[in-house]
C-alpha positions in Angstrom: 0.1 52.3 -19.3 3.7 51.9 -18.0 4.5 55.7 -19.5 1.5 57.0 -17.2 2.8 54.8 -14.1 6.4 56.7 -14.5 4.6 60.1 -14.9 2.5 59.7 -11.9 5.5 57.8 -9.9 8.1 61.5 -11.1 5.2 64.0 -10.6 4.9 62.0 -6.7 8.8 62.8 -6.0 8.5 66.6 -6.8 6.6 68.4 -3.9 9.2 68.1 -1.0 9.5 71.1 1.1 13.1 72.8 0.5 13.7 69.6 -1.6 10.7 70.4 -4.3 12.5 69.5 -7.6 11.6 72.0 -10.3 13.8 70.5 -12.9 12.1 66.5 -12.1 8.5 68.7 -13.0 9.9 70.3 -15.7 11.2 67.1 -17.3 7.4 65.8 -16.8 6.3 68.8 -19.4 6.9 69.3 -23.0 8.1 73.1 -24.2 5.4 75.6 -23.6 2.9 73.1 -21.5 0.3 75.3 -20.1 -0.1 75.1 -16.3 -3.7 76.2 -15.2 -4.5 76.6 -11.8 -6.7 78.9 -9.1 -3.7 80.6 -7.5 -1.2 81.3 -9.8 -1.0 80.2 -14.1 1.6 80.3 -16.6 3.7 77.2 -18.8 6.0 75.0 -18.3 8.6 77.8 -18.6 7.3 80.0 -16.1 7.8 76.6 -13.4 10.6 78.2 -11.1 8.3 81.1 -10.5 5.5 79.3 -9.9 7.2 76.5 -7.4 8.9 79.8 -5.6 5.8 81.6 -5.1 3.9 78.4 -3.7 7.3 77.6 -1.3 7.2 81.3 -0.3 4.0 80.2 1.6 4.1 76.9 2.6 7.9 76.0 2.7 7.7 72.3 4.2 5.2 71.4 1.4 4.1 67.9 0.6 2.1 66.7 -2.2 1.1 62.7 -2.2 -1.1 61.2 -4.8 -3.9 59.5 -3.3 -5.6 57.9 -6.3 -4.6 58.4 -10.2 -6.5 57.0 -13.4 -5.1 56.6 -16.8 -7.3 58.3 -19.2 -7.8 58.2 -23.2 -5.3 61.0 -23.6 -3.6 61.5 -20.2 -3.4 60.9 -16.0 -6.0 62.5 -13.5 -4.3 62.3 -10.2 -6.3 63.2 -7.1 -3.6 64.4 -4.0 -3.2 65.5 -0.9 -1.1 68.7 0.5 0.3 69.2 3.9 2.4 71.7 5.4 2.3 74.6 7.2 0.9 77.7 5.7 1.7 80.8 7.0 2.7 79.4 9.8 -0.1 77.1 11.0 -0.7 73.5 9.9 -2.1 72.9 6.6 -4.0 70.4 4.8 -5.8 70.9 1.2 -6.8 67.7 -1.2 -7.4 68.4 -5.0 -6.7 67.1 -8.2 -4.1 67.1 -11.2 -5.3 66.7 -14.7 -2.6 66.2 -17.5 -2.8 66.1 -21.0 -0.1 63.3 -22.1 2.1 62.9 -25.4 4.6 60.6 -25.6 5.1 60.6 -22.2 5.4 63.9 -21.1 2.5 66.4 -20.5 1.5 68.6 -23.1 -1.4 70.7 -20.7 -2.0 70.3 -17.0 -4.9 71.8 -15.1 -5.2 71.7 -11.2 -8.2 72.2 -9.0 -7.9 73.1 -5.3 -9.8 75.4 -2.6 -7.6 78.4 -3.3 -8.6 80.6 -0.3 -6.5 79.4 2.1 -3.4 80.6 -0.1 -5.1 84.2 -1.2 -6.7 85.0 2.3 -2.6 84.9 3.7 -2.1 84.4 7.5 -5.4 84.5 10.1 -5.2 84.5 13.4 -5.7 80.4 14.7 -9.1 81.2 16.5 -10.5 82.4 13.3 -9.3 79.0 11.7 -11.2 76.7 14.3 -14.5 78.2 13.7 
């Protein structure tokens, strides 16, 4: 259990606006970890890209854990994001799943809305409706 406290407690510390920590999440990962979500896939080597394309959007990101549960072979960790996207406020909850070994995630899947970040900027009355 205390190896999935620690993950969940480093995976907490590496959403941070301009002080998102690529190398903290890629020290979370083992070589070649596969990184499946809605907006934007690849491993654990294609991570800068990845956390540059998501601060592109929303550059004062912040991504708490709400809730997390050990699991026979890993950590689901259910989270919430806020920010500003595209310009306007921004609020999205989902959930990480990781796959652990020794540690250190050997898959990780994410499940989120992902309109808000492929639709890009709307107008803010078209946002209240």
């Amino acid at each position: 259990m205390k190896s999935v406290e620690s993950f969940v407690e480093n995976w907490s510390k590496i959403w941070r606006g301009a002080d998102s920590d690529v190398q903290l999440y890629m020290s979370l990962l083992h070589e070649g970890c596969s990184l499946v979500n809605p907006v934007n896939s690849g491993t654990r080597e294609d991570l800068p890209a990845i956390m540059h394309s998501f601060l592109s959007v929303e550059p004062d990101v912040r991504v708490v854990p709400i809730r997390w549960v050990k699991t026979d072979d890993g950590v689901i960790i259910e989270w919430i994001n806020t920010g500003t996207l595209h310009g306007v406020p921004f609020e999205l909850r989902g959930v990480d799943c990781f796959i652990l070994k020794d540690g250190k995630a050997s898959e990780g899947y994410s499940y989120f809305d992902p309109r808000p970040f492929l639709q890009g900027p709307t107008a803010p009355s078209e946002q209240q409706g």
